[in-house]
C-alpha positions in Angstrom: 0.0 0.0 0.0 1.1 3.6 -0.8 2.1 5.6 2.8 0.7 8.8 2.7 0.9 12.1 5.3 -1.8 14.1 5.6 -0.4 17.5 5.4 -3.8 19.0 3.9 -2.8 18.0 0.2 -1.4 14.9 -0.3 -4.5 12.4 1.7 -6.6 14.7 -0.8 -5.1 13.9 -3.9 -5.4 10.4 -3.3 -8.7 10.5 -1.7 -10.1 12.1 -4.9 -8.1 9.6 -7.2 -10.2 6.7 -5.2 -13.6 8.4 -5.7 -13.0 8.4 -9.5 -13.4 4.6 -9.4 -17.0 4.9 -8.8 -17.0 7.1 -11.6 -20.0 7.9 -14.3 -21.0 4.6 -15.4 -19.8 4.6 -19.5 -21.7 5.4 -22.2 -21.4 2.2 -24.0 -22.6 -0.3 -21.1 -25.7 2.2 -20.7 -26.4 2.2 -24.3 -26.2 -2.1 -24.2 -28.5 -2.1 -21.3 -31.1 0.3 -22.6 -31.1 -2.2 -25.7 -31.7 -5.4 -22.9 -34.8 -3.1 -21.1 -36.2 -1.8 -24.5 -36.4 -5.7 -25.9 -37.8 -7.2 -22.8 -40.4 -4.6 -22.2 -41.6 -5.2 -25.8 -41.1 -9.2 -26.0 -40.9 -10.3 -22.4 -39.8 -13.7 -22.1 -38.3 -14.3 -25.5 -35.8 -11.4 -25.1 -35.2 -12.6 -21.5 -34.4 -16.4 -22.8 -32.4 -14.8 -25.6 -30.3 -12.8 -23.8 -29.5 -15.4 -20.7 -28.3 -17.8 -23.4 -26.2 -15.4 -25.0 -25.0 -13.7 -21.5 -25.1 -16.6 -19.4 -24.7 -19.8 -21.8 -28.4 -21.5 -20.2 -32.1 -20.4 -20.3 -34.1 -22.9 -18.4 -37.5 -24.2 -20.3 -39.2 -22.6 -16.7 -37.5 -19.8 -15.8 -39.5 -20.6 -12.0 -37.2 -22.9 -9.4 -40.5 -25.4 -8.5 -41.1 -24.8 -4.7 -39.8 -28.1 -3.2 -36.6 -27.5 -5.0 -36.0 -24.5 -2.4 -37.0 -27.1 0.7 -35.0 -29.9 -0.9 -31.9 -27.6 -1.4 -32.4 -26.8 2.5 -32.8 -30.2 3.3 -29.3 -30.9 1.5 -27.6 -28.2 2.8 -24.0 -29.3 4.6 -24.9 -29.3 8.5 -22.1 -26.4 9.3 -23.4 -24.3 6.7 -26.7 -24.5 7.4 -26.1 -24.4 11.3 -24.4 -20.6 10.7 -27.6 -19.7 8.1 -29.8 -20.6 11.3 -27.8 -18.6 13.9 -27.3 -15.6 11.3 -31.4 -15.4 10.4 -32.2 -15.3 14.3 -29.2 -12.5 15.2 -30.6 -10.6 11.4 -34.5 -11.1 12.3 -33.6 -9.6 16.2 -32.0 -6.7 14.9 -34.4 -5.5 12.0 -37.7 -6.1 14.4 -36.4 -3.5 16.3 -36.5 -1.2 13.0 -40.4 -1.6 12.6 -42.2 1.5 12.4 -46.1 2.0 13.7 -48.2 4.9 12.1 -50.2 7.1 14.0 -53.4 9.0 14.8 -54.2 12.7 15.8 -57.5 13.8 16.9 -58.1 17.6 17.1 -60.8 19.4 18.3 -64.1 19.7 15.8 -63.7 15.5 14.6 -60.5 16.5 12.9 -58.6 13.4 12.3 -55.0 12.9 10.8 -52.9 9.9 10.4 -50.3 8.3 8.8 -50.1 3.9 7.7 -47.0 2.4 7.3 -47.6 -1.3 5.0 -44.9 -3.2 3.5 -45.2 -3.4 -0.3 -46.6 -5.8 -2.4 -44.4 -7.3 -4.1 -40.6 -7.1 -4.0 -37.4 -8.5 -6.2 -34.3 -9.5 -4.8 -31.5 -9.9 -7.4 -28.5 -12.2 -6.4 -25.5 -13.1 -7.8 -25.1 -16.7 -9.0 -21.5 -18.8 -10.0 -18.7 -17.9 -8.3 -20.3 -14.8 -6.7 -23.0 -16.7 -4.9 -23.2 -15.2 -1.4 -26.1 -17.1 0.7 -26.0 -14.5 3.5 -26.9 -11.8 0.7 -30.5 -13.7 0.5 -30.9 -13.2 4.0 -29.5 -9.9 4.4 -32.2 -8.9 1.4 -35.2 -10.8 2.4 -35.2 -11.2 6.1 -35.7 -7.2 6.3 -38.7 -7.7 3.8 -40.6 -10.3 5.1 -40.1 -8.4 8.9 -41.6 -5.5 7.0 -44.8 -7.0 6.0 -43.9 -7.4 2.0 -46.7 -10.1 0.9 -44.4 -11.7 -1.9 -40.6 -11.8 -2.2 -39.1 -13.0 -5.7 -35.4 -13.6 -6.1 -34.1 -13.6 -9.4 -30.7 -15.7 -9.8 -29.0 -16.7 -13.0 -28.7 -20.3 -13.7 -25.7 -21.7 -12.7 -23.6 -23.9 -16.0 -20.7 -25.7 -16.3 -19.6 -22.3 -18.4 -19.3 -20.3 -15.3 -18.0 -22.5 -13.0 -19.9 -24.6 -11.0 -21.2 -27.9 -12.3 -23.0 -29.2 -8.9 -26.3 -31.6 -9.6 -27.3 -31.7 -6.4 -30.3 -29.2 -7.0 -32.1 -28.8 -10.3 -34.0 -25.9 -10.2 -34.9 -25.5 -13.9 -34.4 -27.6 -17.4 -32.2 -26.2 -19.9 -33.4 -25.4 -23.5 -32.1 -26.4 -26.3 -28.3 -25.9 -27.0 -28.0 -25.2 -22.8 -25.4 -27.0 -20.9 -26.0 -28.5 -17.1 -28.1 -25.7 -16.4 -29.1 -25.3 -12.5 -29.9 -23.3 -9.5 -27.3 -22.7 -7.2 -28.4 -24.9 -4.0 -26.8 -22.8 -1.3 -28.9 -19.9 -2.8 -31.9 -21.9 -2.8 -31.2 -23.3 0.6 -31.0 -19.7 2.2 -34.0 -18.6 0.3 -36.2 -21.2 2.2 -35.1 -20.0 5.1 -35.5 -16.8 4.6 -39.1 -17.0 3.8 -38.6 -16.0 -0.3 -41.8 -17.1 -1.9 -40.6 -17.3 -5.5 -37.2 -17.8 -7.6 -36.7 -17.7 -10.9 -33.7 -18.6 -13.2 -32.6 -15.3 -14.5 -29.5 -12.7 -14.3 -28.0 -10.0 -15.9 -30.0 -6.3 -16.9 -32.8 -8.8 -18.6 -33.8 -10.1 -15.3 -33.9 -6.6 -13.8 -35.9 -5.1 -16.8 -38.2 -8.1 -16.1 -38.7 -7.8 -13.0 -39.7 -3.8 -13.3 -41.9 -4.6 -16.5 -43.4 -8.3 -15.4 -43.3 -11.1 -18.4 -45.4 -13.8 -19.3 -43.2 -16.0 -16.5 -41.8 -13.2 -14.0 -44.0 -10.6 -12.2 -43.6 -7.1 -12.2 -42.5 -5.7 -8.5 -42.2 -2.3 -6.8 -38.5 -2.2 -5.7 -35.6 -4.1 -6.7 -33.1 -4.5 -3.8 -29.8 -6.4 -4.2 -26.1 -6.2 -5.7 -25.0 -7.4 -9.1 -22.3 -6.3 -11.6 -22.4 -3.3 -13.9 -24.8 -4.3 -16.0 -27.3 -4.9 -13.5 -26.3 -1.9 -11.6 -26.5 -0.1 -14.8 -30.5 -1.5 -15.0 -31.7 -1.0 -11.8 -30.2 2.9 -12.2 -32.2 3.6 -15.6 -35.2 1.6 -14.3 -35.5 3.9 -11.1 -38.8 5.6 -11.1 -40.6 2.3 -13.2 -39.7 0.5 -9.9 -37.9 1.9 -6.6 -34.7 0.4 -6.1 -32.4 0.1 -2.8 -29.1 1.7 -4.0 -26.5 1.9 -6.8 -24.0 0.2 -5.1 -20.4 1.1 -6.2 -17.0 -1.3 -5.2 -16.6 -2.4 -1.9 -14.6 -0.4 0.7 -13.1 -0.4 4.3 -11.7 2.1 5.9 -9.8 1.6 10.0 -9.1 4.6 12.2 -5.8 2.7 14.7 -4.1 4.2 17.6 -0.7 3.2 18.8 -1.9 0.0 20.7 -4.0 -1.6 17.6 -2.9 -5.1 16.5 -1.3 -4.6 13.4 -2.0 -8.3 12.2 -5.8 -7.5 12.9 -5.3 -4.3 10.8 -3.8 -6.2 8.1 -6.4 -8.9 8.3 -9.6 -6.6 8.0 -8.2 -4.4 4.9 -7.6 -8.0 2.7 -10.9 -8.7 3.9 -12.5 -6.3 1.7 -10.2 -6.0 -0.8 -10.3 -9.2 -2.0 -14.1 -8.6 -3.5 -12.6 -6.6 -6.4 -9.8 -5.3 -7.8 -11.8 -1.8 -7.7 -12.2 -2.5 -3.9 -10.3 0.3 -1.7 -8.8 -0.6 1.7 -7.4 2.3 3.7 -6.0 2.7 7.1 -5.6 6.2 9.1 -3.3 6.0 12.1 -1.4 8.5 14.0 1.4 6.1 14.2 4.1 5.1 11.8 5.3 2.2 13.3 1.7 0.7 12.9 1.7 1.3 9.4 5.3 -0.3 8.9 4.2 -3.9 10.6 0.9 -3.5 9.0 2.4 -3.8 5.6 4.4 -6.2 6.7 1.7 -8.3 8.4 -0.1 -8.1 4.5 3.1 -9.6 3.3 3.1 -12.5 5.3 -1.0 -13.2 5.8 -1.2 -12.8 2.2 0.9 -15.5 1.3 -2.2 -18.2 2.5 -5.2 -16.6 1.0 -6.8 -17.5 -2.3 -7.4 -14.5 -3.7 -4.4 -12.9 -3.2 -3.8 -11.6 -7.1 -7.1 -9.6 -6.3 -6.2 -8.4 -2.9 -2.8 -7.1 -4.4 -4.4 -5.1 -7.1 -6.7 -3.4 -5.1 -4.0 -2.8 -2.4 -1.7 -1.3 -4.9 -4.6 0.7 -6.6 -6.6 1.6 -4.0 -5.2 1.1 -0.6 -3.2 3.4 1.3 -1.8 3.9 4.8 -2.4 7.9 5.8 -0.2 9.3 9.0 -2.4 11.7 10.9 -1.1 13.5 14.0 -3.5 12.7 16.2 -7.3 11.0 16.7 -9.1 14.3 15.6 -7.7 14.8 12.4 -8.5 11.1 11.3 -11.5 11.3 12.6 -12.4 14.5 10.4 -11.1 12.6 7.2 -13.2 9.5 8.1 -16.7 11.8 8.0 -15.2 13.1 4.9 -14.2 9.8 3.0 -18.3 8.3 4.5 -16.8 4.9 4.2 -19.5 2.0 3.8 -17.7 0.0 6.3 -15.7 1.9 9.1 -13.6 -0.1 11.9 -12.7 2.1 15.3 -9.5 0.2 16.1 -8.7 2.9 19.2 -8.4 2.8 22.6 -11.9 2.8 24.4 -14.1 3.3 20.6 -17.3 3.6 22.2 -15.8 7.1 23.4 -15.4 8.1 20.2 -18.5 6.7 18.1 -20.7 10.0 18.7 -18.6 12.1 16.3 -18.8 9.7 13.7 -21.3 11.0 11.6 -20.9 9.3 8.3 -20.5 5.5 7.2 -22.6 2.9 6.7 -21.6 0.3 9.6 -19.1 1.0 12.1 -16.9 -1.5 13.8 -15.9 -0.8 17.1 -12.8 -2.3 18.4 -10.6 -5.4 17.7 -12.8 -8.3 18.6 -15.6 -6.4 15.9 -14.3 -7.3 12.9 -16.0 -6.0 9.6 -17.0 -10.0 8.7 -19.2 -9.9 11.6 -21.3 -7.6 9.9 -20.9 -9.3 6.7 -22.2 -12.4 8.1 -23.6 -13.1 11.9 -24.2 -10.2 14.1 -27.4 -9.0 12.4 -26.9 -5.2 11.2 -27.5 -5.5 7.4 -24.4 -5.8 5.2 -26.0 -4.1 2.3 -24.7 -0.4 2.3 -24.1 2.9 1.0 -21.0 3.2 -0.8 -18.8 5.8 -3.0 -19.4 8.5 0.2 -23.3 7.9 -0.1 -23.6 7.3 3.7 -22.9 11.2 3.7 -27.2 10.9 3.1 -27.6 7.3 2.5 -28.5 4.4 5.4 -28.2 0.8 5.2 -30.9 -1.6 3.9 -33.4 -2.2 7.0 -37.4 -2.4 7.3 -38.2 0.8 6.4 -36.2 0.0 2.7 -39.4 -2.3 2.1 -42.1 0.3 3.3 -44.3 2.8 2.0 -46.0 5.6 4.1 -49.3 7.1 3.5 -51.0 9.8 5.3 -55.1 10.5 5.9 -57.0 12.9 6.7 -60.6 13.5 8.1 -62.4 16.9 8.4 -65.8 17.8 9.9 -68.1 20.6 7.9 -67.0 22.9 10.6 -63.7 22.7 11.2 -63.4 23.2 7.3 -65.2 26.2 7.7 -62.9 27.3 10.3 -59.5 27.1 8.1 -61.3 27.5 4.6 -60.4 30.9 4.7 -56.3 30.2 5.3 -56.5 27.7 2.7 -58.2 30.4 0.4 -55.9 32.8 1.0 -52.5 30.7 0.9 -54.4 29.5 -3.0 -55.0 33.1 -4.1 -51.5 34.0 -3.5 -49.9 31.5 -5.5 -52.9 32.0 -8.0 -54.4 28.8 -8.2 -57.9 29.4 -8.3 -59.6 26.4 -8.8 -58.0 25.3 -5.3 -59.8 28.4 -3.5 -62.3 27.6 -5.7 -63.0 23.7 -3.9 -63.5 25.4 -0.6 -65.9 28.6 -1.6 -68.3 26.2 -3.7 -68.8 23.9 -0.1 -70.1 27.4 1.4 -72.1 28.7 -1.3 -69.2 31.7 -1.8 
């Protein structure tokens, strides 16, 4: 990682450098994606079929997963794995039931009433990476939220999984290939964590074609009101031109950490926690702020040697070099500043007593608080929501809870005589702005 010292220039240059990463998505993948929405809106599940065989090597005969497949992939599920799904749900479903909001009544003098509802939507779409990227605590995170919310049907989309991308497993079907199609399957960890998570229905379908299908309905897939869930540019690309067809949870950019460490935090910790992130993707941007040189020294030298024993080390050390830095500060205010400034989507508090210090952090999406918190308990077990604002977006942005899966309405109630009694505000506000016909509605109840 580059060493930086924050002397009021150089953490800037590099800070702005990292933000460009999450740049304006390009002209070309927009254009390719308008093409995907524009030819499933007009031919539904042809276009869909077509482009999953020409994107994804496999389009199923049904695009639908047949409901037992989900219990059967549960069923099947290796005992650890489905042990950790169980304890994650109940530590998810504690958290988020505290997030449930209750509407509420006024009742003012002459029968005036006012109120507001709060209902969970209809109908809601969670898209989720399949192959290699196929994250079972990402179905959780998604639809545990929803269901506590009160949505009345939860579809996961999910592209079929082929020998093309990487994962030949038969131990769940999930869909029948057509024609030309090769080993063409649900992945069963997916399915698995969808029964538990209460999803109702799961179709075979990735990419921008199964966003556009999901905001337009087909002849197979339903049309729903939000779309919540990651993907790669292409579906980020959809779910960012199909914003106002459908609501959507966020346009999620590359993954990002960043740790604030005094002179007693664990270096090998440190080191630990930054690879963590960085190894989602090469565009991923791990940065540590510390007021102490020496922890930056043996943190790059605890990368060197932890490195050596992960997987995806080629990916860690590209988004090290690209994106990761170590910036010197000269003391716990200043990296404190920078961290509100940066609004990291994950933020550890490595520092001496962190709790101390948690009410002036006023930006991120999940904070960490000292070296027995590490940012994979979020990720996976403790039960905040590991779907979060990137790019600086938690500047104004929060993290995916019940109130994502909500709608709010508000009522009203008035008697003839407390009408009376504010008609002539109302008129008066009306006339100002000249609108007439809205001073107009109240005179023609009183005969004026």
């Amino acid at each position: 990682m580059k060493t930086i010292y924050a002397n009021g220039r150089s953490e800037y240059e590099f800070l702005n450098e990292m933000k460009k990463r999450a740049g304006a998505i390009s002209l070309s993948v927009s254009e390719a994606v308008l093409g995907i929405i524009g030819a499933v809106r007009e031919k539904g599940d042809e276009a869909v079929r077509s482009f999953s065989l020409q994107f994804d090597g496999a389009a199923p005969e049904c695009f639908e997963v047949p409901a037992e497949e989900l219990k059967q992939a549960y069923d099947n599920m290796e005992e650890p794995l489905k042990r950790a799904l169980l304890h994650a749900k109940e530590n998810i479903t504690a958290y988020h039931e505290k997030q449930v909001a209750q509407g509420y009544e006024i009742r003012k003098e002459k029968g005036v009433v006012l109120g507001q509802t709060v209902r969970g939507l209809s109908r809601v779409g969670i898209y989720v990476p399949g192959g290699t990227a196929a994250y079972p605590s990402t179905v959780l995170m998604n639809a545990i939220p929803a269901k506590i919310a009160g949505v009345e049907e939860i579809v996961m989309v999910t592209p079929p999984v082929t020998e093309k991308n990487g994962d030949s497993r038969s131990k769940s079907s999930g869909g029948i290939c057509g024609e030309g199609s090769v080993n063409c399957r649900a992945n069963p960890d997916l399915l698995g964590a969808a029964y538990l998570a209460g999803v109702d229905r799961v179709f075979l379908v990735g990419g921008a074609q199964a966003i556009a299908a999901l905001a337009y309905g087909t002849e197979s897939i339903p049309a729903v009101d939000k779309i919540v869930g990651p993907g790669n540019i292409y579906v980020a690309t959809a779910k960012k031109l199909l914003f106002g067809q459908v609501d959507i949870d966020m346009i999620a950019g590359p993954s990002e950490i960043l740790v604030l460490a005094d002179e007693e935090a664990n270096p090998a910790y440190i080191a630990a926690d930054l690879m963590s992130q960085a190894e989602h993707d090469p565009m991923a941007s791990a940065v540590l702020l510390t007021t102490s040189e020496r922890i930056a020294a043996e943190t790059e030298k605890e990368i060197e040697v932890q490195i050596r024993r992960l997987e995806r080390s080629e990916i860690i050390k590209k988004s090290l070099a690209d994106f990761g830095a170590a910036i010197i500060c000269k003391d716990t205010e200043e990296m404190i500043r920078l961290a509100n400034l940066i609004a990291p989507e994950h933020l550890e508090l490595l520092l001496k007593d962190p709790m101390r210090h948690l009410p002036r952090i006023k930006n991120a999406g999940s904070v960490f608080c000292g070296e027995y918190a590490p940012e994979p308990l979020g990720d996976y077990l403790s039960g905040t929501n590991h779907v979060l604002p990137t790019s600086g977006t938690a500047r104004f942005a929060s993290p995916l809870g019940v109130d994502s899966f909500v709608k709010k309405m508000s009522y009203t109630y008035y008697t003839k005589e407390a009408l009376e009694e504010d008609g002539e505000d109302i008129i008066a506000i009306a006339e100002k702005e000249g609108l007439g016909a809205h001073a107009n509605s109240i005179k023609v109840r009183f005969g004026k």
